[in-house]
N, C-alpha and C positions, 0 to 999 in steps of 0.2 A: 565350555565354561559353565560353571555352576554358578546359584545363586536371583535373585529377582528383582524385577524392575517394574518403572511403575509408571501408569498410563492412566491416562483419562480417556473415556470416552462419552460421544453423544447418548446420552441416559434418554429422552424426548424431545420430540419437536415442540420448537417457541411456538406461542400462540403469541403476536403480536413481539413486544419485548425479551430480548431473551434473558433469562436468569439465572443463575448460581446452580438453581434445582433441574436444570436440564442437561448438567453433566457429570456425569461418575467418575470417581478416583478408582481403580485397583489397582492391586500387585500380582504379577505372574512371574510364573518361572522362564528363567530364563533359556529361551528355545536353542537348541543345539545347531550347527551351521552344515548346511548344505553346500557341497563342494561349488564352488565360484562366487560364494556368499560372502560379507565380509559384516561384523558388529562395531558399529559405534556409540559410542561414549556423547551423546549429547550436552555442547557446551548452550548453546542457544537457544529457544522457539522464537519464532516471528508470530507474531499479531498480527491478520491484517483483517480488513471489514469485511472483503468476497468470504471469508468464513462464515459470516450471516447469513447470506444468500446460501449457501450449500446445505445448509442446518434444513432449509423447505426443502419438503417432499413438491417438488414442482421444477416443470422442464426448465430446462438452463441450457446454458453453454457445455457444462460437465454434471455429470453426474452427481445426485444429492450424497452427501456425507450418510453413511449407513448408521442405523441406531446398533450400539452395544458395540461398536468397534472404535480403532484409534482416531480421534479427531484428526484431519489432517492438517497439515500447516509445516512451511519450510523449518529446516535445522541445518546448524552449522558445528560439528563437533570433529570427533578425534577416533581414527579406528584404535579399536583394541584389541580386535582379533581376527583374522584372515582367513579366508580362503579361496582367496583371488589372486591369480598373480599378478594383475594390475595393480593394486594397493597393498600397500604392506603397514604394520604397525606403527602408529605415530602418525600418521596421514592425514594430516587435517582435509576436512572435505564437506563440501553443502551439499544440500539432498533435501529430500521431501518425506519424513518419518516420524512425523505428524507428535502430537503433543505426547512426548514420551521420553525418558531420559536417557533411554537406550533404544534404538533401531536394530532391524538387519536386512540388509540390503542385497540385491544381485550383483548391486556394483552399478548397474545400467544407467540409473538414475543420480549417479555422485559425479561431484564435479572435485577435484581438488583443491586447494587454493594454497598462495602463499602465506610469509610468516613476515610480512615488511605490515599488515594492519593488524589491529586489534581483528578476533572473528568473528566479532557481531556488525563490521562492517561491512561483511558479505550478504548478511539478510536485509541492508537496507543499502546505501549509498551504492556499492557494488554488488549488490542484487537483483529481486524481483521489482522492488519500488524506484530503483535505481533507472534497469531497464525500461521499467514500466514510462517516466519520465521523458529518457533520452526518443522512447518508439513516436510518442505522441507529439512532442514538440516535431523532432526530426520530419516523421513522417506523413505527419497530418498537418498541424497548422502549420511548419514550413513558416517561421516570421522573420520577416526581413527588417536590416535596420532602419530603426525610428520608427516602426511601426507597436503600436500599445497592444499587450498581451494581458488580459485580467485571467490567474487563478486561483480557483477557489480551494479551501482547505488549504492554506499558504504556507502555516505552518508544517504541517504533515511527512510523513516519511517521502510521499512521491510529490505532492505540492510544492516543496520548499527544494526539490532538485531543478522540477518543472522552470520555476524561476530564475532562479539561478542560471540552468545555460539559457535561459531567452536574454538573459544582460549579459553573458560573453556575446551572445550573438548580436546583439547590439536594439535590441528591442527595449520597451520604455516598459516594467514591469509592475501592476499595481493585484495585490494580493487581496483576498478577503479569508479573513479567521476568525474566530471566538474569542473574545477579551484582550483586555488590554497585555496583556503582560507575549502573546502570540505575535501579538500584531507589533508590539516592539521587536520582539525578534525578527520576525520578517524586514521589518524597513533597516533599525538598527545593526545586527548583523548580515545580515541574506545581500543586503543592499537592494530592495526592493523600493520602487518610485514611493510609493504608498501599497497603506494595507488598511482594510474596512474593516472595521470589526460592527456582524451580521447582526449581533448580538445586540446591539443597540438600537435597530431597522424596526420600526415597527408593523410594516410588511414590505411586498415585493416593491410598491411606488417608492417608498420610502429609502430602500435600498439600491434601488434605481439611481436616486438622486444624489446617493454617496458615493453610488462607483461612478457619477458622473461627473460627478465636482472633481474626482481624481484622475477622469480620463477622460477631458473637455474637448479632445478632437474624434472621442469615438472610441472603438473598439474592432480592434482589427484580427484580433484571435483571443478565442478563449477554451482555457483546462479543464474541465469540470468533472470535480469531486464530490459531488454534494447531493445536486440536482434540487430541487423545490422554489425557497423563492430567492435562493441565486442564479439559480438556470433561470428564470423567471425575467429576474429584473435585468441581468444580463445581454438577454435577449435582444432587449427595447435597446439595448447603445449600438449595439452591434453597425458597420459600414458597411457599404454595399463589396461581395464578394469576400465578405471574413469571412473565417474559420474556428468550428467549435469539434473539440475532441471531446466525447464522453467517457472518460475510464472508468467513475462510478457515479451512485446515485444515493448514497450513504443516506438522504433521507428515507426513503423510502421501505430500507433496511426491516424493520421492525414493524411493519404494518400487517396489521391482521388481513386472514383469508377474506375479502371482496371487498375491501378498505380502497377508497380511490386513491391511488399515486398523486403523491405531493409533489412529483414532477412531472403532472400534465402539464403540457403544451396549452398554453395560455392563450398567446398568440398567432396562429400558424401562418395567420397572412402576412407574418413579418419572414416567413421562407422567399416568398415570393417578393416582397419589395427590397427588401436587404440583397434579395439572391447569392443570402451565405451556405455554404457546406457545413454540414454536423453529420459527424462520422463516430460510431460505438465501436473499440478495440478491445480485443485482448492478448495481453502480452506472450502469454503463450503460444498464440496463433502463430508466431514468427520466431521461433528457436532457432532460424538459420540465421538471424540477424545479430541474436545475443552476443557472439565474438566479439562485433564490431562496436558494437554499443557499449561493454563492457572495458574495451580497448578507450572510447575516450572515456568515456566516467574518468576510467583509473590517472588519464594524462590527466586530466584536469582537476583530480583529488590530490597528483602528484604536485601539480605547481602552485597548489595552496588558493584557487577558484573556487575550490567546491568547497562546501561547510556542509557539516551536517550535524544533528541531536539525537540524541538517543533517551527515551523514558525506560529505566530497568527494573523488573520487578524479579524480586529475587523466592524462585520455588515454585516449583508445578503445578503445588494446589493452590497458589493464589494466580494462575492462568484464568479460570472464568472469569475471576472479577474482573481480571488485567483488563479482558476482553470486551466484557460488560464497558466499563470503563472508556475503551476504546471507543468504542460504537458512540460512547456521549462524548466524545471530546476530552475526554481528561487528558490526555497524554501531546506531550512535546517532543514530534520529533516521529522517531521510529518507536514502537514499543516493544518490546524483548523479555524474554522472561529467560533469565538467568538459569540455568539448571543443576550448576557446580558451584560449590561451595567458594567464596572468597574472590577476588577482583576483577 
């Protein structure tokens, strides 16, 4: 296949914030295919915050995002041209081929999907944010019913699933988001107990006593997305033997090289008198699990439980901002950056 497509990559590392100017547009030709290769047509990019963290030159879980090459970040699109006999043309399938409107893959890394959802519902609700969700309730806090679940980032692509199954499962669910119009979503559709909105705290005591007025017998598991003075103020409610899952730390995101973490540990003798569990995952670590995890999402998007939002932004070059954006909260839901013309 002749012809060119078009990718952004990381141009430099953030210092502190990241910006608009730390990432480059090109166009290349388009590379010819290696037998067991297959090219897709990217209908979607997923947004998500771990893209921040990868951007530093600094040890991680994975390895930092290279400069002068494709950003990475999931896609869910359409083969166009084969040369796999596992997939053939038309194939709808998600993958990881990073912010670009076209891929090509070994195949190794595509997953197929059906045509019963829209396909940006595979980069969130039945995807990484999805899984990301099901791993952390399921596997770490483990809440049993009637017992209070606070998390944070409520609205969010993985927050607002988070929620969601802790009230199938029968748990009392109080959210914390940014502004009012989140925080209606949360209680109003999600059907969550209450939602805080942080944004109005004027620190950690102070946010303390809102997630407290919401969760007057305590706090027996908590989500956290955020980490600073939600992880903070959370802490202090917490019952003896909760459970705290850390999936991210989104404050801390954006801090320059020897800048102290907005989610130091405050308190640490509240490990000892609480003698709650706080457990950091990542969802990747458990691929053998995805099947099953995937398997209820889907029951439970089937019989009308699950809700989800989607914020769409339409076109590759406005991805940084989307992103930039993301990082501050702007976004309801999942963010997605459209990559094909029209609905």
């Amino acid at each position: 296949m002749t012809g060119t497509f078009q990718r952004i990559v990381l141009a430099s590392r953030p210092r502190g914030a990241a910006t608009v100017g730390n990432f480059r547009l090109e166009e290349l030709a388009m590379p010819p295919l290696a037998e067991g290769e297959v090219r897709v047509r990217n209908h979607f990019l997923s947004l998500d915050p771990y893209m921040r963290g990868r951007m530093n030159d600094a040890k991680s879980y994975a390895a930092p995002q290279a400069l002068g090459e494709t950003m990475i970040g999931g896609t869910v699109g359409e083969v166009i041209e084969s040369r796999n006999a596992a997939f053939a043309v038309g194939d709808r399938v998600v993958g990881q081929l990073g912010w670009a409107d076209h891929g090509v893959s070994d195949a190794g890394g595509l997953r197929k999907v059906g045509d019963e959802l829209p396909l940006s519902a595979y980069l969130g609700v039945l995807g990484m944010p999805g899984v990301t969700a099901w791993y952390g309730l399921n596997r770490i806090l483990e809440p049993k019913r009637g017992e209070t679940l606070v998390v944070s980032a409520a609205a969010g692509a993985v927050g607002s699933v988070v929620g969601q199954l802790a009230r199938i499962a029968g748990a009392r669910v109080v959210g914390v988001a940014g502004g009012p119009e989140k925080c209606r979503y949360v209680t109003d559709e999600l059907g969550f107990e209450a939602c805080i909105d942080y944004k109005t705290a004027a620190d950690a005591k102070a946010l303390a006593a809102m997630i407290g007025a919401a969760a007057p017998n305590g706090v027996d598991a908590h989500f956290e997305n955020v980490g600073g003075d939600v992880l903070n103020a959370v802490m202090t409610l917490l019952n003896p033997f909760a459970r705290v899952a850390i999936c991210g730390l989104i404050s801390d995101y954006n801090l320059s090289p020897g800048e102290n973490a907005k989610s130091a540990i405050r308190h640490p003798g509240l490990f000892l008198t609480a003698r709650f569990k706080m457990q950091g995952f990542i969802v990747t670590d458990h691929l053998e699990l995805w099947p099953e995890a995937l398997r209820a999402l889907g029951s439970e998007l089937a019989a009308g439980r699950l809700r989800y939002r989607e914020t769409i932004t339409q076109g590759l070059t406005r991805a940084p901002a989307a992103f930039i954006g993301l990082l501050k909260g702007e976004n309801l839901g999942k963010q997605l950056i459209r990559l094909t013309d029209g609905a």
